[in-house]
NUDORO-251080 format. One record per residue (C-alpha): residue number from 1; x, z, y; residue in one letter. Coordinates in steps of 0.2 Angstrom, whole numbers, plus 5000, padded with zeros to 4 digits. Example, Ala and Ser with C-alpha at 12.3 -4.5 7.8 and 13.67 -1.06 7.14 Angstrom:
BEGIN
num; u; w; v; residu
1; 5062; 5039; 4978; A
2; 5068; 5036; 4995; S
// end
This chain:
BEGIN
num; u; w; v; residu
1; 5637; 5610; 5487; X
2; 5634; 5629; 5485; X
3; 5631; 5637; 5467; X
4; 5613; 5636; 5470; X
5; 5613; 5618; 5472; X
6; 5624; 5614; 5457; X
7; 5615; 5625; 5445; X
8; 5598; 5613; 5452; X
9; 5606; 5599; 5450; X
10; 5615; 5603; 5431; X
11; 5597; 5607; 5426; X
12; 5590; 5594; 5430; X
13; 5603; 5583; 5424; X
14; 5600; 5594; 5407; X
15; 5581; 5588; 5408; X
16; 5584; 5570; 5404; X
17; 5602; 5574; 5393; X
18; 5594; 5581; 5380; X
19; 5580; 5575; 5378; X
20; 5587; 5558; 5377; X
21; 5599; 5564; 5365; X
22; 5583; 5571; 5354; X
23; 5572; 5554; 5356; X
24; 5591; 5546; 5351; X
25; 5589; 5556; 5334; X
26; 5571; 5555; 5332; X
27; 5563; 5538; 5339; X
28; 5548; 5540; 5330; X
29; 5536; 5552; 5341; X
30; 5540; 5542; 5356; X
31; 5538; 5523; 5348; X
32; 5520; 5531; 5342; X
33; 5516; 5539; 5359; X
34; 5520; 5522; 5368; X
35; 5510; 5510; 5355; X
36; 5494; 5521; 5359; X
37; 5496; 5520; 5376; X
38; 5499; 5502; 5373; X
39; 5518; 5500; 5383; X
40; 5521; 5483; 5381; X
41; 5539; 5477; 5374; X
42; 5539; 5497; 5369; X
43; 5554; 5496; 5357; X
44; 5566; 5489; 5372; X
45; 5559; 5500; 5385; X
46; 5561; 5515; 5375; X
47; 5577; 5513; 5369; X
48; 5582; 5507; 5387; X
49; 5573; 5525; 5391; X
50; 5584; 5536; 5378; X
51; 5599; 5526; 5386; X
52; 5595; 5527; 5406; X
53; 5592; 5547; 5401; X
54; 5607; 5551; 5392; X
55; 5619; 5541; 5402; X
56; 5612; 5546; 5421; X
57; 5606; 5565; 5413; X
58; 5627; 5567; 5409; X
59; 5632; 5562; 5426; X
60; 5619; 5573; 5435; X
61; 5624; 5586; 5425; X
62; 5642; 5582; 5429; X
63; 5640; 5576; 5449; X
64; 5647; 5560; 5444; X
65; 5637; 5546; 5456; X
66; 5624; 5560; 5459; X
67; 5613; 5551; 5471; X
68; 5612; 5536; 5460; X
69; 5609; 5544; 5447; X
70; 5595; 5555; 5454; X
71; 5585; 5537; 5459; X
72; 5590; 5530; 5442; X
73; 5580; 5546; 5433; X
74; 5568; 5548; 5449; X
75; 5564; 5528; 5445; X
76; 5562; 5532; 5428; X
77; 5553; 5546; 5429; X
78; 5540; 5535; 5440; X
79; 5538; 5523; 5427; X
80; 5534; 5537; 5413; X
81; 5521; 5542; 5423; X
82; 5513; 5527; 5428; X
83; 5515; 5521; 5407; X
84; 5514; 5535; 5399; X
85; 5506; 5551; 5406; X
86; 5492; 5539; 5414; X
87; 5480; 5551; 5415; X
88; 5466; 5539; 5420; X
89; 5466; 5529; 5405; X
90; 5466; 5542; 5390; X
91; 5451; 5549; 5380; X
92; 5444; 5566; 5387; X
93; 5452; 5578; 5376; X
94; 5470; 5570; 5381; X
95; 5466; 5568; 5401; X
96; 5470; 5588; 5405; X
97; 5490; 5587; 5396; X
98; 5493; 5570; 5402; X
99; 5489; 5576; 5423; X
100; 5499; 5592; 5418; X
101; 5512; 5580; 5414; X
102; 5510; 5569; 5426; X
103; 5511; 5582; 5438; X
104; 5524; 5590; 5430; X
105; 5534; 5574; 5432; X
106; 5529; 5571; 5448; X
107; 5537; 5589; 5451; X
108; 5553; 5583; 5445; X
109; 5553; 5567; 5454; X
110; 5554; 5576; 5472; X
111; 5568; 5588; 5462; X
112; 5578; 5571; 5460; X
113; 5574; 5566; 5477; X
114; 5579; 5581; 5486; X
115; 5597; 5582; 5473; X
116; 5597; 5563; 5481; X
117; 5598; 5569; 5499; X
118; 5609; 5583; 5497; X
119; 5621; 5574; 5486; X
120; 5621; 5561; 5501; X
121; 5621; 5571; 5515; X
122; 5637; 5580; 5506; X
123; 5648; 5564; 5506; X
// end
C-alpha cells in the first residue's frame, strides 16, 4: 500500500481510536445522548461501542486484520447512524446536526469500505 493509502487508513483508524479512548474516560455524554434517543439496552451497547472503537480503531491504525477491521467500524458506524444520528426521529432544532452527522458518517462508512477493498485486493 503506498503512503497515501496508509496515511488514509491510520486516519481513519485514529477516528474511532480516540474517540473510544475519550467516551472510555468520560461515559456520561454518550449514556445521555443514547437514553434521549431512546437506544435500548444503551449501557451494554455503549460500552460494547467504546470497545469495538478502540480495539478495531488500534488495528486500523496499525494494518493489523485491516479489512476486518474496516467492516467491524464500517458495521458500527451503520448502526450509529441508524440509532443515534436518526435524523428523522429528532425535534426540529436537532434534525440539521444529526443529517450533518449522519452524513458525515456515511462519509466515513465508504472510507472504511474503500480501506476494506484495498487492504484486500493487497493480499
Amino acid at each position: 500500500m503506498g503512503i497515501v493509502g496508509v496515511v488514509g487508513r491510520v486516519l481513519l483508524g485514529l477516528f474511532f481510536l480516540l474517540p473510544g479512548l475519550m467516551k472510555a474516560m468520560d461515559p456520561a455524554q454518550g449514556l445521555e445522548l443514547m437514553v434521549a434517543r431512546d437506544v435500548p439496552f444503551h449501557v451494554p451497547l455503549f460500552w460494547a461501542s467504546v470497545v469495538i472503537e478502540v480495539v478495531f480503531g488500534a488495528m486500523l491504525v496499525f494494518g493489523l486484520q485491516a479489512v476486518i477491521a474496516a467492516l467491524v467500524l464500517a458495521g458500527l458506524t451503520l448502526a450509529i447512524n441508524i440509532g443515534v444520528h436518526n435524523f428523522w426521529a429528532v425535534p426540529e432544532d436537532l434534525m440539521r446536526a444529526e443529517l450533518q452527522l449522519f452524513v458525515k458518517n456515511t462519509a466515513v462508512m465508504g472510507g472504511l469500505l474503500v480501506a476494506a477493498a484495498w487492504a484486500y485486493s493487497k493480499r
